[in-house]
ZAMARGU-4260 file (C-alpha; in steps of 0.2 Angstrom, whole numbers, plus 5000, padded with zeros to 4 digits):
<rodrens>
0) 4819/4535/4868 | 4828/4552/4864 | 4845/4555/4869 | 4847/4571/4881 | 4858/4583/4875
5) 4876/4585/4885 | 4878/4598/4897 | 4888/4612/4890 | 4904/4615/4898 | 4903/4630/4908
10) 4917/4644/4910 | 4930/4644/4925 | 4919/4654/4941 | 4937/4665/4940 | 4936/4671/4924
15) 4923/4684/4927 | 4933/4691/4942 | 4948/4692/4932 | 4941/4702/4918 | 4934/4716/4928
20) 4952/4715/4937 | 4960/4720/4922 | 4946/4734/4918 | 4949/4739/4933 | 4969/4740/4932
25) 4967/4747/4916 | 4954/4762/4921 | 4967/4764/4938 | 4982/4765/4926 | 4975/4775/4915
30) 4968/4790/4926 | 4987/4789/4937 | 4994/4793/4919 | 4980/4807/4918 | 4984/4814/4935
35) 5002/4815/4931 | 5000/4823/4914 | 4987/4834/4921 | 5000/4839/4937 | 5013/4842/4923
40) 5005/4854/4913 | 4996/4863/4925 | 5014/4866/4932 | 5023/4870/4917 | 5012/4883/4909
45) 5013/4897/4921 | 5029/4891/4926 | 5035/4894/4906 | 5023/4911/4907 | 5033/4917/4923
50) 5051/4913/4915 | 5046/4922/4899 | 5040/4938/4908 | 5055/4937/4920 | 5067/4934/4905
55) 5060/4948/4894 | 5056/4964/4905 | 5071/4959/4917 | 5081/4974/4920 | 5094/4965/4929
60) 5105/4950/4928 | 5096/4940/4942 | 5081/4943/4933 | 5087/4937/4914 | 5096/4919/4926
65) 5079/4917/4935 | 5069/4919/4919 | 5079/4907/4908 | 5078/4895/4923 | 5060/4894/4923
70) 5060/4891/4905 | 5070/4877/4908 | 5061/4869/4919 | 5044/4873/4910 | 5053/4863/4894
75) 5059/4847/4906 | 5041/4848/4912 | 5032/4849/4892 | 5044/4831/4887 | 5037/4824/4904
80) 5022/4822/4896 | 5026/4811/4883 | 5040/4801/4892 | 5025/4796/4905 | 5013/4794/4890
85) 5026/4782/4881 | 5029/4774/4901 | 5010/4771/4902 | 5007/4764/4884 | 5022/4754/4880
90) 5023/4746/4899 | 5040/4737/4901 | 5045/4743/4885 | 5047/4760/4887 | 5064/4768/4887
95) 5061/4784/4895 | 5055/4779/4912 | 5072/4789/4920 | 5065/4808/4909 | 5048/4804/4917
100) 5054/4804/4933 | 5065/4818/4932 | 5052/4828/4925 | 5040/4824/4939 | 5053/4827/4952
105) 5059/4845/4944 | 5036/4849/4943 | 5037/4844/4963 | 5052/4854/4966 | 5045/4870/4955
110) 5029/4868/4964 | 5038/4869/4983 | 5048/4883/4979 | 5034/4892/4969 | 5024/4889/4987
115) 5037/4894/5000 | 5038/4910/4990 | 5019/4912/4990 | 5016/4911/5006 | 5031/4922/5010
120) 5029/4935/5003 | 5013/4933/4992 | 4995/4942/5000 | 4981/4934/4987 | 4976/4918/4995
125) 4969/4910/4978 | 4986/4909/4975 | 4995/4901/4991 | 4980/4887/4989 | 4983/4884/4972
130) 5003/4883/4974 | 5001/4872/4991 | 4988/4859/4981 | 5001/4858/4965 | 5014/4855/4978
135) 5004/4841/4985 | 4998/4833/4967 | 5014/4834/4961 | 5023/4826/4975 | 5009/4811/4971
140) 5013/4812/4954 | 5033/4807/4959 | 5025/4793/4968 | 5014/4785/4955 | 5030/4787/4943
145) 5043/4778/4955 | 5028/4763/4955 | 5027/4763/4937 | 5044/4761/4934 | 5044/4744/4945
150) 5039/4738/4928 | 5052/4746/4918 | 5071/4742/4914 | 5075/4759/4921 | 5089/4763/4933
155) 5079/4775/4947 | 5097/4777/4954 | 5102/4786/4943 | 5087/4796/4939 | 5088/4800/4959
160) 5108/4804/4957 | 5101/4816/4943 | 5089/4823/4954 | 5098/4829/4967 | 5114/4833/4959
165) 5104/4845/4950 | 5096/4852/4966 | 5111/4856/4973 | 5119/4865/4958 | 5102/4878/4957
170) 5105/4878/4977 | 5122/4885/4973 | 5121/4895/4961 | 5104/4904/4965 | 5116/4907/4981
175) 5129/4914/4976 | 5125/4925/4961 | 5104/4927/4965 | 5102/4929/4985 | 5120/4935/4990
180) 5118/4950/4977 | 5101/4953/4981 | 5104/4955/5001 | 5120/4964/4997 | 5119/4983/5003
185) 5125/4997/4992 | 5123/5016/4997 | 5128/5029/4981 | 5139/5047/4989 | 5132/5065/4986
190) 5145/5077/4990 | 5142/5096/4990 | 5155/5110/4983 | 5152/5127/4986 | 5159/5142/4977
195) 5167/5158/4983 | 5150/5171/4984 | 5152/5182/4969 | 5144/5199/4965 | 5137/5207/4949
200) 5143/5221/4939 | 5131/5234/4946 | 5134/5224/4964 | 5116/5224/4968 | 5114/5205/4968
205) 5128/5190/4972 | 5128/5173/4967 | 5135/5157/4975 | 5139/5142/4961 | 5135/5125/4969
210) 5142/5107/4963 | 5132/5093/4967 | 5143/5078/4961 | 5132/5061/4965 | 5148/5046/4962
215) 5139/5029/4962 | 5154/5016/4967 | 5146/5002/4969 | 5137/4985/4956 | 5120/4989/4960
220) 5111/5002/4949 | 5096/5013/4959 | 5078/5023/4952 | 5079/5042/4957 | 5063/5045/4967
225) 5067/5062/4972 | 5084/5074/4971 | 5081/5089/4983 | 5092/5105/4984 | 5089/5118/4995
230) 5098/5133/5003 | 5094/5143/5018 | 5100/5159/5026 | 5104/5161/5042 | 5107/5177/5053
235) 5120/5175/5068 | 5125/5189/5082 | 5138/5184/5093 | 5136/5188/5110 | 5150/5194/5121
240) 5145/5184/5137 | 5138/5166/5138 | 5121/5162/5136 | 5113/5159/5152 | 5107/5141/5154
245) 5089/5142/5153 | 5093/5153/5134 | 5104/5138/5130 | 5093/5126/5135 | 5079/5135/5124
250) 5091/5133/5108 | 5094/5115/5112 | 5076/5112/5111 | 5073/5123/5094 | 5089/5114/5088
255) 5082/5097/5089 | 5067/5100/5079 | 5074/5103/5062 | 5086/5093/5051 | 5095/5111/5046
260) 5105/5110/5062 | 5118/5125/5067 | 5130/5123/5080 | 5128/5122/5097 | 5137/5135/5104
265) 5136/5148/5120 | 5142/5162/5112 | 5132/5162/5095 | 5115/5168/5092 | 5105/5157/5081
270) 5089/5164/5072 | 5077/5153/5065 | 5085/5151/5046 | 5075/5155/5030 | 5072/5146/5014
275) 5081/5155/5001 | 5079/5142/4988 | 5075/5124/4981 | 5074/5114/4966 | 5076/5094/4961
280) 5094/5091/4953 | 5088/5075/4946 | 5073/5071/4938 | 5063/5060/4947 | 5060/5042/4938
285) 5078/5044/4932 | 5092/5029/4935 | 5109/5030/4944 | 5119/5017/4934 | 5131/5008/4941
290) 5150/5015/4944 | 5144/5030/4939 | 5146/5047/4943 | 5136/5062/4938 | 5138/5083/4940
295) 5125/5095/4941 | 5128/5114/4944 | 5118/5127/4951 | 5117/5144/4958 | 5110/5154/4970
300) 5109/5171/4968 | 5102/5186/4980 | 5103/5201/4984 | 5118/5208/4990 | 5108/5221/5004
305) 5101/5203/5013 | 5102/5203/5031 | 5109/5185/5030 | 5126/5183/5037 | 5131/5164/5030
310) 5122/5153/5017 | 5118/5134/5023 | 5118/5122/5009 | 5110/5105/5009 | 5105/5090/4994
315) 5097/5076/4997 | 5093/5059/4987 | 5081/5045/4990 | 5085/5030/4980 | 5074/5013/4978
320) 5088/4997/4969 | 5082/4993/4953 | 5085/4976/4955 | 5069/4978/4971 | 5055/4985/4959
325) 5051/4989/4943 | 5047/5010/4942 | 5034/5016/4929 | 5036/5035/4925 | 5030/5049/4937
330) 5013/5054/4932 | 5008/5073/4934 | 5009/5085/4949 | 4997/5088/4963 | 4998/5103/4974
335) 4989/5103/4993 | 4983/5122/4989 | 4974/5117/4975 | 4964/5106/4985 | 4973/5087/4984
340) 4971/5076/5000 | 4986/5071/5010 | 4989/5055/5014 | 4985/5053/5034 | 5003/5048/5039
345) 5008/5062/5030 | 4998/5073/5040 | 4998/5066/5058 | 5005/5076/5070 | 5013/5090/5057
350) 5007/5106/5053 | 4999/5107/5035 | 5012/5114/5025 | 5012/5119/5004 | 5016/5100/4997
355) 5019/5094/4978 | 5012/5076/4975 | 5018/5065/4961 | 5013/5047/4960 | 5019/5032/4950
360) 5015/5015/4944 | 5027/5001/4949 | 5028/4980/4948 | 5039/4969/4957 | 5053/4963/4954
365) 5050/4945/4946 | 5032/4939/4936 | 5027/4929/4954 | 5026/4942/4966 | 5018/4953/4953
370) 5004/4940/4950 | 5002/4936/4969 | 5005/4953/4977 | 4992/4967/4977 | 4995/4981/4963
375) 5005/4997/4970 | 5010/5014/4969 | 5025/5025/4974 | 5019/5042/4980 | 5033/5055/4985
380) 5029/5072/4994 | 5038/5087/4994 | 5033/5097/5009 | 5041/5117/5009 | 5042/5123/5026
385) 5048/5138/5032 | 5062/5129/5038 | 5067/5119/5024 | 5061/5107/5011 | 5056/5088/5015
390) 5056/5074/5003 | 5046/5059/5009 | 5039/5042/5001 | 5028/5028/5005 | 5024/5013/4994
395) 5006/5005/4994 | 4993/4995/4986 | 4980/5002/4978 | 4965/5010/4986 | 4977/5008/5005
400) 4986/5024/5001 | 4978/5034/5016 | 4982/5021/5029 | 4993/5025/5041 | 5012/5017/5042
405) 5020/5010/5057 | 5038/5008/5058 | 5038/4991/5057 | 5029/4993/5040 | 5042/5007/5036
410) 5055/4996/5039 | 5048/4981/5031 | 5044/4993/5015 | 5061/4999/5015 | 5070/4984/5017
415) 5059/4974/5003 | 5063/4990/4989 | 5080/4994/4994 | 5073/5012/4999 | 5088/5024/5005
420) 5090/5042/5005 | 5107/5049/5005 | 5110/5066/5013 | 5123/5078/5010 | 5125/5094/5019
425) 5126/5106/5029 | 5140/5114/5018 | 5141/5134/5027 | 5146/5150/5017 | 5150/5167/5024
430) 5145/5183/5017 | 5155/5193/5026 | 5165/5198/5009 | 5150/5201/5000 | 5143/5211/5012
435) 5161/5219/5013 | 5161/5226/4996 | 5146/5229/4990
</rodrens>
């Protein structure tokens, strides 16, 4: 009779539970330190791109503090990844659990800020998706972080202290020396002197010398978008009575329909005044630097049989802050009469006058909004009436150029680019010597 063989001892009912437990742990562990990494670079490299570009073509302080910021936080981001590496592999033994965390936190507070922006001022919506689901994943990633470290020697407290201390401090300073400077308002000074009228040696012409000093007081620097001079003649009888109402009330209404305004009086007779001449007296595209001044001289010069009785002076200046936008050089000239549409807002409700069109590329201010904002140009018109000369600008994306501007556009516009015109004039000069001795 043969002996059966023993029955084998078989394995624990548990063990095969507890194996695919661990699989299971070590797959979840593994893709949470995927996610993070993932979260951390896709954060950091166009946050490094944005501080490089901001760092480099900054044109102003702001922009060179902003840019080296961004960098910073790129860097913090770039050793996040291996301190969570390291937290990952060496577990319990890892000794950078607190630069983990902090890298996580400064991704999460990038990626807010970065969205709050977006969808501020940004107008491609790829973008304010993107920024919102990094904001999310990167807010996750801080969690999954803060659970890992339950198994490492690390004190969160102080990584946390960390954290916020260094919130606050950007808070501050991007407060005080960032946003206070931006929303601070600066407007340069154009003043006009005129000269005594002078007449030639064979006293068949007289010229009038004209200063316009442009005196810049303030810390903010400006682009030049236009620098308009123009003179007009103007011939006033005096009458030896009052003007009758209804006559009076006729000048009132004439007198409010151009910006070269004469007094209102009831004893002088206004005629409708004359463009005698205009010219830029800075080229447009050029910078007003800051607490500077500048001179430019001209003359005017007519003959001395006019019928004008007194010369009416008047410059003007439209200004964008170059800390607002970044202006790219003017391209050529367009002329209306030689067939070149008008914008419609240029054109509604005004009589078609002779215009000169320049345009110009321009960015933003800062790499963001020049990635999330629609491309733009800066088109200025000067419009010569036979009342005066009229410099006007608009800004607008590319291929919207034609649409029209409400004034809550025009304000916005304004307000974003630091537009301003300063306006100098009416500076009056009698010809009653001229016309006296020649």
């Amino acid at each position: 009779m043969t002996a059966s063989p023993e029955p084998k001892p078989e394995a624990p009912s548990g063990s095969y539970v507890m194996t695919r437990r661990g699989m299971t742990r070590c797959l979840c562990s593994r893709a949470e330190m995927a996610w993070v990494v993932l979260v951390l670079l896709l954060t950091a490299l166009p946050v490094g791109r944005f501080g490089f570009e901001d760092f480099t073509e900054a044109l102003t302080f702001a922009g060179c503090v902003t840019g080296v910021a961004l960098m910073s936080a790129a860097l913090i981001m770039v050793l996040g990844v291996a301190a969570v590496v390291d937290c990952w592999v060496r577990g319990a033994s890892s000794n950078f659990g607190m630069i983990a965390l902090i890298s996580t936190g400064v991704a999460s507070l990038t990626n807010v800020l970065l969205a709050l922006q977006t969808w501020n001022d940004g107008e491609l919506v790829v973008f304010k998706v993107l920024t919102m689901v990094l904001s999310v994943s990167s807010l996750f990633a801080v969690l999954l972080v803060w659970r890992r470290l339950d198994a490492i020697p690390t004190p969160k407290r102080v990584a946390v202290a960390l954290i916020v201390s260094t919130a606050v401090a950007v808070t501050n300073f991007s407060y005080q020396y960032l946003f206070q400077p931006y929303r601070r308002e600066a407007t340069p000074l154009v003043q006009l002197n005129v000269g005594k009228a002078v007449l030639s040696a064979d006293r068949k012409a007289f010229s009038v010398p004209v200063d316009i000093k442009l005196v810049n007081h303030s810390d903010m620097a400006f682009y030049v978008l236009g620098a308009e001079f123009h003179a007009m003649g103007e011939d006033v009888t005096v009458s030896r009575t009052d003007l009758s109402p209804l006559k009076w009330r006729e000048e009132v209404e004439k007198w409010a329909l151009y910006r070269e305004k004469h007094p209102l009086t009831r004893r002088e007779v206004y005629q409708p005044g004359e463009l005698v001449a205009a010219q830029p007296w800075i080229p447009a595209g050029n910078w007003v630097e800051a607490n500077d001044e500048s001179l430019t001289r001209t003359v005017v010069q007519l003959p001395s049989d006019t019928n004008f009785d007194k010369l009416t002076f008047y410059a003007s200046l439209s200004l964008a802050r170059k800390d607002r936008l970044v202006l790219q050089k003017f391209g050529g000239s367009d002329y209306s009469w030689r067939g070149k549409a008008l914008p419609q807002w240029a054109k509604d409700g005004k009589k078609e006058n002779d215009t000169i069109i320049r345009t110009a590329d321009m960015r933003e201010n800062n790499a963001i909004d020049n990635l999330t904002r629609k491309k733009r140009h800066l088109t200025t018109l000067w419009t010569f009436g036979p009342h005066g000369v009229d410099v006007s600008l608009a800004i607008a994306p590319v291929g919207e150029e034609d649409r029209p501007l409400s004034p809550q556009t025009i304000r916005e516009v304004g307000n974003r680019y630091g537009l301003l015109d300063v306006l100098a004039g009416p500076v009056e000069e009698t010809l009653e010597e001229v016309k006296a001795g020649r």
